[in-house]
Each structure stands twice: as structure tokens, then as C-alpha cells.
N, C-alpha and C positions, 0 to 999 in steps of 0.2 A: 504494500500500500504506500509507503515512505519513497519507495521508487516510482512509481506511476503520479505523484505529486513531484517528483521531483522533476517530471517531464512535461508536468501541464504546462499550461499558458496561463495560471494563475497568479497573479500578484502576488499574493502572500503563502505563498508553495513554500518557503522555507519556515516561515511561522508553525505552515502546519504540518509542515514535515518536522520539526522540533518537537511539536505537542504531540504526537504522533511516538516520537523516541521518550518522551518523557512518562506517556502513559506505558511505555513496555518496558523503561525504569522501575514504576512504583506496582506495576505486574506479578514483575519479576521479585522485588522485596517483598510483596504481601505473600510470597507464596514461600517465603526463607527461603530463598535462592534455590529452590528446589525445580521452578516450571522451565526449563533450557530453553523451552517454545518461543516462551518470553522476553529469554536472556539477550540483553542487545550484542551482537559481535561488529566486528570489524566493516561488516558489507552493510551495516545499519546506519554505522559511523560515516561509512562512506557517501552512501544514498541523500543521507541529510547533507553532506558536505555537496552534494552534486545538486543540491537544489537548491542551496545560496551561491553556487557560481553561475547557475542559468537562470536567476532573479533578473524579469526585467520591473521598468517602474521607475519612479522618482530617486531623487541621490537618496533620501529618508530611507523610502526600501531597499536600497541597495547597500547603502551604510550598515540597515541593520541585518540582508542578509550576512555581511562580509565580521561581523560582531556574530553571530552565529557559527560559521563556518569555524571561527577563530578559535571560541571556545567547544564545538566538538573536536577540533583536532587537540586541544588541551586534553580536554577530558580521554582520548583516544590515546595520548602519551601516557596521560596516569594511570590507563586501564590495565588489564592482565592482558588483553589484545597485543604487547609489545608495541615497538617504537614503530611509527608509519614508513 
């Protein structure tokens, strides 16, 4: 789903491609890290990141895709996923 937003022609594809990884965040904690299904990996991290580089729209949205991007690949360095 986080991919197929990340290819729309929607403005705010990376908004919701974020809220989209954040609900397979608190998923995956409500189940004590037990649901794998839910667990975000690398190509999660990725798919979000491909949706604030194909962000079109005002500098505002695209300022804030590029503030997205920025902190999933933080978050992607601090993961157990290894360094990108």
C-alpha cells in the first residue's frame, strides 16, 4: 500500500505514506514485536523514502517531503535493518 502511494499523483503521498509506516510501527509494538507481518523492514523504509522524492506540489510540500525522507533514513540507520 506505502508503494502504490508512493507512485500516485497525490500531493500528500508522502504524508501518507508516513502514517501508513507509523501505523505498522504501533502494529507491530501492540502485538510485543511478535506480528513480523507488521514489522517494518528495509523495503518499507525504502517505499516511504520513494514517495518524498517523487513529491510534486509547492516548496511547503516538498520541504516537508524532503524532512520526511530525512528522518526515515535516520530512523533506517538506527534500525537493526543495518546501514543503507
Amino acid at each position: 500500500v506505502i508503494n502504490a502511494w508512493a507512485r500516485s499523483h497525490n500531493l500528500d503521498k508522502a504524508e501518507r505514506a508516513l502514517d501508513l509506516y507509523k501505523q505498522m510501527c504501533e502494529l507491530y509494538e501492540a502485538s510485543g514485536q511478535s506480528n513480523e507481518k507488521v514489522r517494518p523492514n528495509v523495503i518499507i523504509y525504502n517505499a516511504v523514502m520513494n514517495a518524498c522524492a517523487f513529491t510534486m506540489g509547492d516548496s511547503i510540500e516538498q520541504h516537508r517531503a524532503m524532512e520526511i525522507a530525512h528522518s526515515m533514513l535516520t530512523q533506517l540507520e538506527k534500525s537493526e535493518h543495518g546501514t543503507p
